[in-house]
PDB file of N, CA, C and O in Angstrom, chain B, residues numbered from 101:
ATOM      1  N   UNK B 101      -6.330  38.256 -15.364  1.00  0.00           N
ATOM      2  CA  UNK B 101      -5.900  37.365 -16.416  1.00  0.00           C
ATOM      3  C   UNK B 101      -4.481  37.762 -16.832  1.00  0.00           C
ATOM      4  O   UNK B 101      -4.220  38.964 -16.867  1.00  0.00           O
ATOM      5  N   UNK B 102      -3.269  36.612 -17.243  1.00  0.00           N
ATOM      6  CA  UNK B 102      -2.068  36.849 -16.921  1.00  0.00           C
ATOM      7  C   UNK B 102      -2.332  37.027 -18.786  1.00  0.00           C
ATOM      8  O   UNK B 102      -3.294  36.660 -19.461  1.00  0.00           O
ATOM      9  N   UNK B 103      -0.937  37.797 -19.242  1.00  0.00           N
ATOM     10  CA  UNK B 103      -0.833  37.734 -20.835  1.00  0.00           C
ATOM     11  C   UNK B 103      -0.539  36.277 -20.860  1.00  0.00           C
ATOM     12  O   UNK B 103      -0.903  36.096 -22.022  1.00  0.00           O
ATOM     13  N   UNK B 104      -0.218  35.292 -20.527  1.00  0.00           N
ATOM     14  CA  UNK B 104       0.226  33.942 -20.815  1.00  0.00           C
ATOM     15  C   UNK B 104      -1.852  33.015 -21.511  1.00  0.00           C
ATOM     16  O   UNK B 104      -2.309  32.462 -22.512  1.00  0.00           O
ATOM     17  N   UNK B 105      -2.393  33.511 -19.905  1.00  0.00           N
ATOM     18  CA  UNK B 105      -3.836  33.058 -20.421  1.00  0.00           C
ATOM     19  C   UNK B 105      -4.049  33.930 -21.258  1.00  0.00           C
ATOM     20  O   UNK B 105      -5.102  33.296 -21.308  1.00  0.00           O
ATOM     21  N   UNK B 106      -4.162  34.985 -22.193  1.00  0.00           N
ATOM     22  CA  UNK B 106      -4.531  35.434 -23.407  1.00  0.00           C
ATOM     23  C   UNK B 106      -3.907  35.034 -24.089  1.00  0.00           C
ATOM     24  O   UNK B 106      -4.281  35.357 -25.216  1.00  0.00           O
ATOM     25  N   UNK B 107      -2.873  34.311 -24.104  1.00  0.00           N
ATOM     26  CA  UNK B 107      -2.159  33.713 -25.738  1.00  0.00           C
ATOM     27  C   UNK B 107      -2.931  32.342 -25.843  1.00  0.00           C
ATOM     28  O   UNK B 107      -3.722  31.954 -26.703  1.00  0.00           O
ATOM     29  N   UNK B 108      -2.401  31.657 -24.566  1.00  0.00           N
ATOM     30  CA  UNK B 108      -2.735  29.613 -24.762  1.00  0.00           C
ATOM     31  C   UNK B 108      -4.627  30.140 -24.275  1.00  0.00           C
ATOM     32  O   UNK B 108      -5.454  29.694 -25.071  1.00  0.00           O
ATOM     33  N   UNK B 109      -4.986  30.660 -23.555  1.00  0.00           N
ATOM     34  CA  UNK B 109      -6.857  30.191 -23.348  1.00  0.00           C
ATOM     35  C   UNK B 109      -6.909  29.956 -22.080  1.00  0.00           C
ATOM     36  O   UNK B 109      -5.884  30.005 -21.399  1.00  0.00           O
ATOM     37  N   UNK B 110      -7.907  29.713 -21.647  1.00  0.00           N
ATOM     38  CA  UNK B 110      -8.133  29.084 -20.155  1.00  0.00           C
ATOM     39  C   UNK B 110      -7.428  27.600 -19.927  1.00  0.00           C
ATOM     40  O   UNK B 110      -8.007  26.682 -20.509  1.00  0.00           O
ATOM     41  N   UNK B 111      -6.548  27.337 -19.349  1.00  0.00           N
ATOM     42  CA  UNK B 111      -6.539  26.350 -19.484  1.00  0.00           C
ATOM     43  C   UNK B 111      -7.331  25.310 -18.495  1.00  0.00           C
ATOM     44  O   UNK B 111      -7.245  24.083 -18.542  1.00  0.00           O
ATOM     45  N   UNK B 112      -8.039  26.004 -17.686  1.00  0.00           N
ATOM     46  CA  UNK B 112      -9.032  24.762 -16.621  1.00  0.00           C
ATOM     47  C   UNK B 112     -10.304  24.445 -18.050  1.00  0.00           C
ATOM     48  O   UNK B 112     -10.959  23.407 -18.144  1.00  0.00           O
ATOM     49  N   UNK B 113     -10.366  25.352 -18.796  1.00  0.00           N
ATOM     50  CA  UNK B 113     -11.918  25.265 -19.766  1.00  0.00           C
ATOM     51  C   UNK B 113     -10.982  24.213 -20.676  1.00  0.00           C
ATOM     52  O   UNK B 113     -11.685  23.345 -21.195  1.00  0.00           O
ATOM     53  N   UNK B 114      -9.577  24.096 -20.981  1.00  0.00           N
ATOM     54  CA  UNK B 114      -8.835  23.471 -22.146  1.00  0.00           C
ATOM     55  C   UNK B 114      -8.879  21.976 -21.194  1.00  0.00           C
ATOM     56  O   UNK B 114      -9.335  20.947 -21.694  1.00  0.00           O
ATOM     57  N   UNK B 115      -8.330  22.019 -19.730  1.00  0.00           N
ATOM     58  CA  UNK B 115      -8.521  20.790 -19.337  1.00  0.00           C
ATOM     59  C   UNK B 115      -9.444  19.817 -19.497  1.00  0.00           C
ATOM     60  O   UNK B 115      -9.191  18.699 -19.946  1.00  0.00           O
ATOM     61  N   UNK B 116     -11.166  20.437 -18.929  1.00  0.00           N
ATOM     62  CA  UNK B 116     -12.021  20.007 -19.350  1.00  0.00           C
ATOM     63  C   UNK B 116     -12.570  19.518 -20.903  1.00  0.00           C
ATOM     64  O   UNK B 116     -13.508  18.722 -20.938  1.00  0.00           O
ATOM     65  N   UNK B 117     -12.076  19.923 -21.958  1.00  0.00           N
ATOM     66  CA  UNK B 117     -11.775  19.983 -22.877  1.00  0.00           C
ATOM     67  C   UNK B 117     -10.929  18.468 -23.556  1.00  0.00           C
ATOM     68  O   UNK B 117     -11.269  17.350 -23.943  1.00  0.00           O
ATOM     69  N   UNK B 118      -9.878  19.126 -23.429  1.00  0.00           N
ATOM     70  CA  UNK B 118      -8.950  17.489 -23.748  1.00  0.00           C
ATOM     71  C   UNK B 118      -8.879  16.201 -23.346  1.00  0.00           C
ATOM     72  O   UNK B 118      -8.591  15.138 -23.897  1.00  0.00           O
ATOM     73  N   UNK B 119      -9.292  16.622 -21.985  1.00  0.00           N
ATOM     74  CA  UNK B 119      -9.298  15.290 -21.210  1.00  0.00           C
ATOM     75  C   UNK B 119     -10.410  15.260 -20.327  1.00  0.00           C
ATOM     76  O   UNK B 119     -10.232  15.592 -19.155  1.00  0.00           O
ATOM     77  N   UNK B 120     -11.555  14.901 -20.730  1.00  0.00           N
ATOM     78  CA  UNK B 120     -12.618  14.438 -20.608  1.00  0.00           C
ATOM     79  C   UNK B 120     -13.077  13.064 -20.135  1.00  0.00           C
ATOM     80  O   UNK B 120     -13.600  12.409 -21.036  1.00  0.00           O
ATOM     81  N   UNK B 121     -13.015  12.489 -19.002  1.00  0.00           N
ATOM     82  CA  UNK B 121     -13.384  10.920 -18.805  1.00  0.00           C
ATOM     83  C   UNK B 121     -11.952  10.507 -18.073  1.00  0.00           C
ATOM     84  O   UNK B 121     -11.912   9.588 -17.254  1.00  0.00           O
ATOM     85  N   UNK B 122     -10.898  11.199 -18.412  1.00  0.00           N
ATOM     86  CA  UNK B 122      -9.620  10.459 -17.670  1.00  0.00           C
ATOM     87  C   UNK B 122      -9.385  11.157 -16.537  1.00  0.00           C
ATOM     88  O   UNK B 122      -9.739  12.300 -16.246  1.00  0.00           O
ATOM     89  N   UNK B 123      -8.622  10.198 -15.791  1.00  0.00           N
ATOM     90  CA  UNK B 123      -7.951  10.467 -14.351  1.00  0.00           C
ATOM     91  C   UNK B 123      -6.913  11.293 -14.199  1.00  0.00           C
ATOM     92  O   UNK B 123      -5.782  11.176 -14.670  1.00  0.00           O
ATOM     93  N   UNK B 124      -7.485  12.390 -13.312  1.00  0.00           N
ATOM     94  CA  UNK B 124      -5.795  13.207 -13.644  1.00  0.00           C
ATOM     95  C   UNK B 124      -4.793  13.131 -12.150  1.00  0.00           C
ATOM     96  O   UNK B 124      -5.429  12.695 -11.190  1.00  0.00           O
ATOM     97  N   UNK B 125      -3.877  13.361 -11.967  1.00  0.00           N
ATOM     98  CA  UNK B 125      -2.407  12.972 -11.846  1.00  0.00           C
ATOM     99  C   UNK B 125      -3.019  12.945 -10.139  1.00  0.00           C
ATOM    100  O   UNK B 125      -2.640  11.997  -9.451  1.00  0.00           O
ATOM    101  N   UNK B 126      -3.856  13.882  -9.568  1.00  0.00           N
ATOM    102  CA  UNK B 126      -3.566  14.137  -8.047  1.00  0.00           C
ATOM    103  C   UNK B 126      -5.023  12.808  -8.013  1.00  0.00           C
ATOM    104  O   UNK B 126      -5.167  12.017  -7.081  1.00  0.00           O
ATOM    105  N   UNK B 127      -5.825  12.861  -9.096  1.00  0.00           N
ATOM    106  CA  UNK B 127      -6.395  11.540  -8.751  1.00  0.00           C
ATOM    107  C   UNK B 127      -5.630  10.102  -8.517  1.00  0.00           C
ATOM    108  O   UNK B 127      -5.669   9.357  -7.538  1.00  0.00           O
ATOM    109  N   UNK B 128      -4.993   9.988  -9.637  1.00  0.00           N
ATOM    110  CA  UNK B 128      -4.361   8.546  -9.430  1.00  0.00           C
ATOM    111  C   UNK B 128      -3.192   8.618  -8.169  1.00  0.00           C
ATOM    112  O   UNK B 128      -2.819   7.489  -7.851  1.00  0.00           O
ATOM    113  N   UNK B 129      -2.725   9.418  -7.607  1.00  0.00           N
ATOM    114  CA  UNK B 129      -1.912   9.712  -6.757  1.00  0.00           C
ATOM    115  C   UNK B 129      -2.399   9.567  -5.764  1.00  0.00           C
ATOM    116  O   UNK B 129      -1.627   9.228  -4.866  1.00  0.00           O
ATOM    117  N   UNK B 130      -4.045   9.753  -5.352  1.00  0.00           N
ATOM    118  CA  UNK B 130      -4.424   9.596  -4.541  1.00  0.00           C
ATOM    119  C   UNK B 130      -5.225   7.827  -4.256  1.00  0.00           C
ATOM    120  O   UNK B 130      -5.370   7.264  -3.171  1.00  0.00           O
ATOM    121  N   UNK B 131      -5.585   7.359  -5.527  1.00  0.00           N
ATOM    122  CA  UNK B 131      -5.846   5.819  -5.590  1.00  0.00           C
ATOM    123  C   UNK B 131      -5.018   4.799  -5.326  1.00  0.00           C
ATOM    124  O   UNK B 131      -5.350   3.735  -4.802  1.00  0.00           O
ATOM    125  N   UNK B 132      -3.640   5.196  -5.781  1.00  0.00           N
ATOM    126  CA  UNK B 132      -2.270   4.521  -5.598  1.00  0.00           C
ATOM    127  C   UNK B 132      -2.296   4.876  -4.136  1.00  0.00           C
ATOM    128  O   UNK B 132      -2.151   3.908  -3.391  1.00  0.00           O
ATOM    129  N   UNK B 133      -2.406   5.715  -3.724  1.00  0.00           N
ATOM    130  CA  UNK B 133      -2.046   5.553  -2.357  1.00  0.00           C
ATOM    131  C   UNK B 133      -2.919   5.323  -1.089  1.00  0.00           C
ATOM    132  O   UNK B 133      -2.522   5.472   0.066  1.00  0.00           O
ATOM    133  N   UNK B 134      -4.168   4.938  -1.473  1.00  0.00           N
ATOM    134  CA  UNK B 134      -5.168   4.141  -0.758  1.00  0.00           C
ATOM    135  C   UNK B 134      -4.781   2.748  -1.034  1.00  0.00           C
ATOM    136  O   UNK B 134      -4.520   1.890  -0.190  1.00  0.00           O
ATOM    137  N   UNK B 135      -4.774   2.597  -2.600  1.00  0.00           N
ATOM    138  CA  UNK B 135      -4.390   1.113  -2.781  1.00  0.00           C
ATOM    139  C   UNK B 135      -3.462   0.533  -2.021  1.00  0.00           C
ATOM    140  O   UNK B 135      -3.686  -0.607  -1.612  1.00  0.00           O
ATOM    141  N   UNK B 136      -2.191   1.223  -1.666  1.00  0.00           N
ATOM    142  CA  UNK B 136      -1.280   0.826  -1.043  1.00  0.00           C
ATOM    143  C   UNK B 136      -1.456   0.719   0.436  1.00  0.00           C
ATOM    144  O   UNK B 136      -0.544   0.217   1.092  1.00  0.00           O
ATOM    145  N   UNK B 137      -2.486   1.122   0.992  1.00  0.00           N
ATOM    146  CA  UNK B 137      -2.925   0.791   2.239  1.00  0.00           C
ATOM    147  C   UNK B 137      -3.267  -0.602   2.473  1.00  0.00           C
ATOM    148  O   UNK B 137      -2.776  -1.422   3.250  1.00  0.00           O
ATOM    149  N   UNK B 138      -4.166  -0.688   1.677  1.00  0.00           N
ATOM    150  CA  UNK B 138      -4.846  -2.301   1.562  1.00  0.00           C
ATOM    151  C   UNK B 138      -4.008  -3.449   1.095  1.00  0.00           C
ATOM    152  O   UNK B 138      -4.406  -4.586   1.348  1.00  0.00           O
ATOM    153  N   UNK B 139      -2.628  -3.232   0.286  1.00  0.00           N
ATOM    154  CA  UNK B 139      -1.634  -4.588   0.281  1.00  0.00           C
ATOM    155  C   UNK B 139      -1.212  -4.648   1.359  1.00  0.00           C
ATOM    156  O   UNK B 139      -0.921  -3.751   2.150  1.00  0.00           O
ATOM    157  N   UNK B 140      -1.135  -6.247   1.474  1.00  0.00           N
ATOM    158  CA  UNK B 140       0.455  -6.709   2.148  1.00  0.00           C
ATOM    159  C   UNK B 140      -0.232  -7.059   3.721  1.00  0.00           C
ATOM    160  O   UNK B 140       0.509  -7.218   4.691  1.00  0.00           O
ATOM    161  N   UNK B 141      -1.300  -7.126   3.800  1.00  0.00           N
ATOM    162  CA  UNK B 141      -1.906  -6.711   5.638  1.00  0.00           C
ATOM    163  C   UNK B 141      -1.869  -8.306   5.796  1.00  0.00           C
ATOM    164  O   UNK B 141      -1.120  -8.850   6.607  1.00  0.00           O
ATOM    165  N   UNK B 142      -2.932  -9.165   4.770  1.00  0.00           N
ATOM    166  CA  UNK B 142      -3.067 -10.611   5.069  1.00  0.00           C
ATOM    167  C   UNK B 142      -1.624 -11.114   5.057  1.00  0.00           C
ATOM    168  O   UNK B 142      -1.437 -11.927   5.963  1.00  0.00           O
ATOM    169  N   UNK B 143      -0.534 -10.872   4.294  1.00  0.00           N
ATOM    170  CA  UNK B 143       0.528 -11.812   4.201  1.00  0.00           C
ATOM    171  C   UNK B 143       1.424 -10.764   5.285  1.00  0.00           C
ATOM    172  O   UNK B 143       2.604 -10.770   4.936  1.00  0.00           O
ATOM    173  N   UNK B 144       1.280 -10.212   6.035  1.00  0.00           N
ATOM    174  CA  UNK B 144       1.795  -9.622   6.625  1.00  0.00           C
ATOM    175  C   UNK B 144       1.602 -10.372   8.083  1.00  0.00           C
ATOM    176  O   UNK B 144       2.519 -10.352   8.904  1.00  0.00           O
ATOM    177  N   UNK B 145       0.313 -11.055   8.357  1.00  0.00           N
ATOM    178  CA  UNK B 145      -0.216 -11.258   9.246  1.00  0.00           C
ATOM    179  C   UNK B 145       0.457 -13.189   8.891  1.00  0.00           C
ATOM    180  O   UNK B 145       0.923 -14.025   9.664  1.00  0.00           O
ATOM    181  N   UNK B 146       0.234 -13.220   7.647  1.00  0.00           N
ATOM    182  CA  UNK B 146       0.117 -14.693   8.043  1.00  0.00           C
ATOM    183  C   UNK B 146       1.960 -15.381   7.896  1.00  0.00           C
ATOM    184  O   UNK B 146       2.093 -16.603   7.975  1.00  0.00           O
ATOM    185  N   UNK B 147       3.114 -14.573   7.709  1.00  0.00           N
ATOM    186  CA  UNK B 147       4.306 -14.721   8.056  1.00  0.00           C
ATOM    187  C   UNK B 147       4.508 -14.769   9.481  1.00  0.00           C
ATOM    188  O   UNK B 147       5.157 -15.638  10.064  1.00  0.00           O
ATOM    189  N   UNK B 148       3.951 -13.844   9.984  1.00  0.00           N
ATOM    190  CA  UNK B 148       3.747 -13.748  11.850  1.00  0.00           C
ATOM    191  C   UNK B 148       3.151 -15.064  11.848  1.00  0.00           C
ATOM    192  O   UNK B 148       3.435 -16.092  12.463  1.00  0.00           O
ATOM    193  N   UNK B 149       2.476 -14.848  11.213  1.00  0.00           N
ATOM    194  CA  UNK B 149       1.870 -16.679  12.047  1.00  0.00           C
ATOM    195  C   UNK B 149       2.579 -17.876  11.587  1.00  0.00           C
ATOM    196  O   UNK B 149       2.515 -18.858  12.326  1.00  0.00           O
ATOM    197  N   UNK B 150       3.098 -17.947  10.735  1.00  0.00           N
ATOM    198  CA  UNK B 150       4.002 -18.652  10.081  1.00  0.00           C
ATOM    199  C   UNK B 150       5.291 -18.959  10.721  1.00  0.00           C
ATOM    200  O   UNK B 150       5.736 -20.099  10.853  1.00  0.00           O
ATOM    201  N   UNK B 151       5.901 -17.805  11.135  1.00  0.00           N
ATOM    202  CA  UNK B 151       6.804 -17.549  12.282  1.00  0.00           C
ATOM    203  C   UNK B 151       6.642 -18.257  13.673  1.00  0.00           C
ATOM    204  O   UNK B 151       7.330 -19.101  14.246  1.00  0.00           O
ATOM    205  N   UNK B 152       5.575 -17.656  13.978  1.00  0.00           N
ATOM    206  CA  UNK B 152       5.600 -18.110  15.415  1.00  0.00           C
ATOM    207  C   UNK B 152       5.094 -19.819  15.336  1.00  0.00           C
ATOM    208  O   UNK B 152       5.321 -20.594  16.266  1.00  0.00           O
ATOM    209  N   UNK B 153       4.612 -20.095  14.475  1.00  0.00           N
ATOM    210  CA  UNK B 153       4.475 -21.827  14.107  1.00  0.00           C
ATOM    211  C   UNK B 153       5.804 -22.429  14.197  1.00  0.00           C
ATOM    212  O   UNK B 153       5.967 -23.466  14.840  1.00  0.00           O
ATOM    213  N   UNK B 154       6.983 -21.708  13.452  1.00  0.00           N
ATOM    214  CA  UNK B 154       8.134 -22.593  13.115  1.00  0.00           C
ATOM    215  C   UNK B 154       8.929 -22.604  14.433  1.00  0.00           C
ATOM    216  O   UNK B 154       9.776 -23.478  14.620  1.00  0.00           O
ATOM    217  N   UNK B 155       8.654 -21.572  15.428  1.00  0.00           N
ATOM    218  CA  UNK B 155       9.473 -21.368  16.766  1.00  0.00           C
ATOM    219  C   UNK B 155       8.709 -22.531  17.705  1.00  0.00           C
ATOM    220  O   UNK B 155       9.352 -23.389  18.310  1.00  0.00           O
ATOM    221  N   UNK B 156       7.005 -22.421  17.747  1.00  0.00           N
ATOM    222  CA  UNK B 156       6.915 -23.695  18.371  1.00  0.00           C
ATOM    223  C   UNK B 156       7.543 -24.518  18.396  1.00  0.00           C
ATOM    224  O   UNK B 156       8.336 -24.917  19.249  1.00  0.00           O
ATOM    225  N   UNK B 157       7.107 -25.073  16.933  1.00  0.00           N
ATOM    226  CA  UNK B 157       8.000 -26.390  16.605  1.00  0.00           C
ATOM    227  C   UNK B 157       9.060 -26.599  16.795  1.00  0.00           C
ATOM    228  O   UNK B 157       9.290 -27.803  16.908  1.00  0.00           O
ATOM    229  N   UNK B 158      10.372 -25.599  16.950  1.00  0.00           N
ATOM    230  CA  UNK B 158      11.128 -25.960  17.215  1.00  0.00           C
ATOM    231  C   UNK B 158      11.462 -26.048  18.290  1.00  0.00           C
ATOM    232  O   UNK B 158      12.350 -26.856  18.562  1.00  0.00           O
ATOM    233  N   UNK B 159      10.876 -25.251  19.292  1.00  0.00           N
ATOM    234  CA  UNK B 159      10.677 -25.478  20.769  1.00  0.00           C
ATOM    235  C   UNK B 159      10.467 -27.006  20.822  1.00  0.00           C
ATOM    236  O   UNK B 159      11.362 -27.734  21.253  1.00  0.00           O
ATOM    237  N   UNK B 160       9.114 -27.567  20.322  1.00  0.00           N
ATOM    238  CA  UNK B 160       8.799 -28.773  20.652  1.00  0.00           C
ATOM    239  C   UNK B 160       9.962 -29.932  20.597  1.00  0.00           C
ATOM    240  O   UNK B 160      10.209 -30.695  21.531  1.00  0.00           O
ATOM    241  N   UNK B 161      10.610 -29.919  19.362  1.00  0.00           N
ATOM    242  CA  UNK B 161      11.628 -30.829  18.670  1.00  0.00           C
ATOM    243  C   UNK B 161      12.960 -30.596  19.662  1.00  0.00           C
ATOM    244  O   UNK B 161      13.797 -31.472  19.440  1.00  0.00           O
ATOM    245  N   UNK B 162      13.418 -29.557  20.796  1.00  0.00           N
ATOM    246  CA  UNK B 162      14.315 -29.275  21.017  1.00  0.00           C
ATOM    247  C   UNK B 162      14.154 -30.581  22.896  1.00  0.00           C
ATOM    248  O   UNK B 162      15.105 -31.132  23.450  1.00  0.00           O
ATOM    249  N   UNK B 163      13.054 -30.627  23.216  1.00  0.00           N
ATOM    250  CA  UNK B 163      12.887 -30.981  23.920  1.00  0.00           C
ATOM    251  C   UNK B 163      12.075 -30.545  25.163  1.00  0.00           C
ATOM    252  O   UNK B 163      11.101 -30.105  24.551  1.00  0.00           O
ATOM    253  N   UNK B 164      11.860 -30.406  26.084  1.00  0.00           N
ATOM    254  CA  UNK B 164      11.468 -29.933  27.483  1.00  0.00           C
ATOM    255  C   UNK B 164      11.716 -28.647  27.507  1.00  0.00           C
ATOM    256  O   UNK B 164      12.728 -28.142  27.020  1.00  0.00           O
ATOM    257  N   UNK B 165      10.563 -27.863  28.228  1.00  0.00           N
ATOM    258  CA  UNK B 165      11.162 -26.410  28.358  1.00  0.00           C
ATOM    259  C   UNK B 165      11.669 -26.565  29.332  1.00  0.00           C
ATOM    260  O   UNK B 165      12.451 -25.669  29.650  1.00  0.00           O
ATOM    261  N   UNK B 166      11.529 -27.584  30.170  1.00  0.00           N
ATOM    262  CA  UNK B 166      11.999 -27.851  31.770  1.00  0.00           C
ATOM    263  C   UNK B 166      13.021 -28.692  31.948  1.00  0.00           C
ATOM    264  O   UNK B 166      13.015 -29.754  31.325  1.00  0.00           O
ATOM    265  N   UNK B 167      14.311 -28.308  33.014  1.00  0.00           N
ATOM    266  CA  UNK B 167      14.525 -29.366  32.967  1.00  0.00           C
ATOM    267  C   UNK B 167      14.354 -30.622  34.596  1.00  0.00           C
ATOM    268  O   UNK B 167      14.370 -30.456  35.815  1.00  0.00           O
ATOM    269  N   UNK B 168      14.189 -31.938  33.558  1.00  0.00           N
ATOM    270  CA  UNK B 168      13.824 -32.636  35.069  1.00  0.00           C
ATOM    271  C   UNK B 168      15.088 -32.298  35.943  1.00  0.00           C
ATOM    272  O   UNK B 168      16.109 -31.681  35.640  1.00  0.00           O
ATOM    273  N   UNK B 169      14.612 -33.033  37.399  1.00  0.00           N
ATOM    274  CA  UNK B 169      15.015 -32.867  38.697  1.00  0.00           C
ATOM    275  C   UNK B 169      15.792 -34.546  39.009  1.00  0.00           C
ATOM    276  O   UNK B 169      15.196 -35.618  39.106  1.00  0.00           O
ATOM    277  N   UNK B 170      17.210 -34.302  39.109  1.00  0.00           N
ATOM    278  CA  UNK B 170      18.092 -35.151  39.600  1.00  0.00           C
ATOM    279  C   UNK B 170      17.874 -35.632  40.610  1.00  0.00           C
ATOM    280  O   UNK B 170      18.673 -36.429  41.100  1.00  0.00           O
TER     281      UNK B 170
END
């Protein structure tokens, strides 16, 4: 036991203590960063598809991929 824990107390017994029921820091650090796994995948996917829709089309509108024979 350091003289610092004989002045302030335990502080893992003070943690438990004060903050009782809340999330502490390496928790939410770790939720935030699951959470952030799971954004962005559907609209991620559906710009790609969105994309490759507007290149069809413009393929289509441009004309023939071929050209005819003289």
């Amino acid at each position: 036991m350091s003289w610092l824990d004989r002045i302030l107390g335990n502080d893992h017994q003070r943690a438990t203590d004060e903050y009782t029921g809340r999330e502490s820091a390496s928790e939410r650090a770790a939720r935030k960063r699951r959470e952030g796994h799971h954004g962005g995948g559907a609209q991620q996917a559906a710009r790609a598809g969105q994309a490759w829709e507007d290149r069809d089309r413009n393929q289509d509108r441009a004309g023939r991929w071929y050209r005819a024979a003289r």
